[in-house]
N, C-alpha and C positions, 0 to 999 in steps of 0.2 A: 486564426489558428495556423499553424503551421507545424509539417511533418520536421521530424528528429532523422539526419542521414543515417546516423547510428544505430537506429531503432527498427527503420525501414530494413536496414542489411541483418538485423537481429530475427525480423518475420520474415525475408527473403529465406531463412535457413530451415524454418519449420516445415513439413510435411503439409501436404495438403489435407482438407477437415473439412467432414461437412456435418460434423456430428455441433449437436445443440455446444455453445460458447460461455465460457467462466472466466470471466478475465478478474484476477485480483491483484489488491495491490500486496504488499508484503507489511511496512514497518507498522504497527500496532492494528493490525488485520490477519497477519498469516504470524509474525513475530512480535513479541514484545518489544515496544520500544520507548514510552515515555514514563514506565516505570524503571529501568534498569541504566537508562539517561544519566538520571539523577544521583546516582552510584557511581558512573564512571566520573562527572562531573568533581565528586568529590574528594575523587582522587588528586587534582587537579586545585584543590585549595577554593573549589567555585560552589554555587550554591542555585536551584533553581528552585523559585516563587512564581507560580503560575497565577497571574492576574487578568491573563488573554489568551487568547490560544492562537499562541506563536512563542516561539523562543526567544529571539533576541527583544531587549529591555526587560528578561524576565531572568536572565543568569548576571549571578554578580559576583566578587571577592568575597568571599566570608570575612578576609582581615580589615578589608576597608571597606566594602561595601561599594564599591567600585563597578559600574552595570558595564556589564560587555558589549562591546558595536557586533554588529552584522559581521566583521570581518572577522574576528575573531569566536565568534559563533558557527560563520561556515567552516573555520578552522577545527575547531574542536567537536564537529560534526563528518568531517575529512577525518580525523583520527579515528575517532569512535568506529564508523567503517569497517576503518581499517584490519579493526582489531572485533568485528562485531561476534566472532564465536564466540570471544570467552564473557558476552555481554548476555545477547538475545538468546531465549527461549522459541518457544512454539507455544501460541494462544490458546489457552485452551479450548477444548475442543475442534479445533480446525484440521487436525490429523485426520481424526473420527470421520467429519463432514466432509472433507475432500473424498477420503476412500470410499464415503456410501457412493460418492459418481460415478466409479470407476467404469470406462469403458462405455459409461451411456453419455459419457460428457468430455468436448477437449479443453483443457484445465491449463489455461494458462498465466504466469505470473509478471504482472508490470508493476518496476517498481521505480519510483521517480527517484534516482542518485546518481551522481556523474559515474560515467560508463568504468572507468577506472576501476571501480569497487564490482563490479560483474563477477570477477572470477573468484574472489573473496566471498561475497554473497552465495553465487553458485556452489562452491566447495560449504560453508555451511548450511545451506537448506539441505547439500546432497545427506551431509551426514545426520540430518535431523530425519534422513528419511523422506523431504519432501522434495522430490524427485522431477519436477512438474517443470516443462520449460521458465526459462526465466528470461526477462527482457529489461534494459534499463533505458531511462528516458531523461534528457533533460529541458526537455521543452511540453507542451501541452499533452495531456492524455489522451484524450478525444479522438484525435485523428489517428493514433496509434490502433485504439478501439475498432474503428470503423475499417481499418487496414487488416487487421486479424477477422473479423466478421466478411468480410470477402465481398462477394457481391450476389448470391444464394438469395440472400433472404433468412439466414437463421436465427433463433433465440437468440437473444444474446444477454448475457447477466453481467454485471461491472460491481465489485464490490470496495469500497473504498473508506478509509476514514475521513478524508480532507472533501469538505462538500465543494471545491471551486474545482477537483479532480472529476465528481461526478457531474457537475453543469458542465464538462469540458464533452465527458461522454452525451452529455443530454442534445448539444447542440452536434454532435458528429454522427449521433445515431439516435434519432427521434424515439423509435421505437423500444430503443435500450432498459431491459428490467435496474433499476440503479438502486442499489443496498451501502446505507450509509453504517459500518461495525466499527467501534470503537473500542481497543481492547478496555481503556479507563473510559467509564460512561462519567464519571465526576465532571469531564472535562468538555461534557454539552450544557452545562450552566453555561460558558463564554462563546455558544456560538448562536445567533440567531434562529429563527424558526425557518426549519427544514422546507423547499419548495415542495410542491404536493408531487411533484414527479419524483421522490428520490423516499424511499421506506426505511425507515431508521427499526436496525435490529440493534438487541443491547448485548445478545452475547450470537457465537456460534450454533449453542442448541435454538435459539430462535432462528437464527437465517438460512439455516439447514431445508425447513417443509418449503420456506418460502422462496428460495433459490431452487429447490426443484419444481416446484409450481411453475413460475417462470418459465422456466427450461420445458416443460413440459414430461418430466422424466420421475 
């Protein structure tokens, strides 16, 4: 594993905390994002069939049928970004469940996208209301995790959809509560069984008692 310089100088900025830890991620955990994908895609003449749970060999040309490489996937993944207001919502429920922590919990957001897209991301969570530091990564989660949790000894919760994000927290912070939320739950037919460290909630009002449990709050 290895730390992100960008990410480091992102938690050098925060305030110190020693209150119990919420680190989450953002794209289909805190915002919608593999339902509204498939919408901007279409604008785009392209089409996505999920047969795996990954993107690329899974977007293709509607007029020929034509699968799109990796490169042109990070491509139209760098746009989407770009433009993510007039895309992404807010999960339901996750407004709700953030504000029940208020002030018993420091609530922070790690979201894996090139750093570039921060201030775009930041300006819409702000206007959504959700207000909550925000940090971008493009290397492993983990250590980022175990960076923010400090060296105290506190709770610490990591919520995430991508389960190789939560083995990243498992091995940087043993101890880590790790909550696997999926805004589309369809899309755990294409992932293997969940390691017994990581609790798969299916929406926000479930991960809600069990994230303060955790937390001890």
């Amino acid at each position: 594993m290895s730390d992100d310089p960008e990410t480091l100088r992102q938690i050098a900025e925060l305030a110190s905390d020693d209150r119990p830890l919420l680190v989450l991620d953002v794209d289909d955990v805190l915002l919608e994002f593999i339902r509204p994908f498939p919408k901007f895609l279409e604008t785009k003449g392209l089409g996505l069939t999920l047969a795996s749970f990954r993107l690329t060999g899974n977007v293709a040309e509607k007029a020929s049928g034509r699968v799109v490489d990796q490169d042109e996937v990070t491509a139209l993944l760098d746009e989407f970004f770009h433009g993510q207001a007039d895309w992404q919502s807010i999960t339901e429920g996750a407004a709700e469940a953030l504000a029940s922590f208020h002030d018993r919990v420091e609530i922070v957001l790690l979201t894996a996208m090139f750093h570039r897209h921060r201030a775009a991301r930041r300006a819409h969570l702000d206007a959504l209301g959700l207000t909550y530091p925000l940090l971008t990564t493009e290397m492993a989660k983990g250590p980022a995790v175990a960076r923010l949790r400090g060296g105290k000894g506190r709770p610490v919760a990591f919520v995430d959809d991508q389960p190789n994000n939560l083995m990243s927290a498992a091995q940087a912070v043993p101890e880590a509560h790790l909550f696997h939320l999926m805004a589309d739950n369809s899309l755990r037919e294409f992932l293997p069984p969940l390691p017994d460290a990581i609790t798969a909630v299916h929406d926000w009002r479930e991960a809600r008692p069990k994230i303060a449990a955790a937390l001890g709050v």
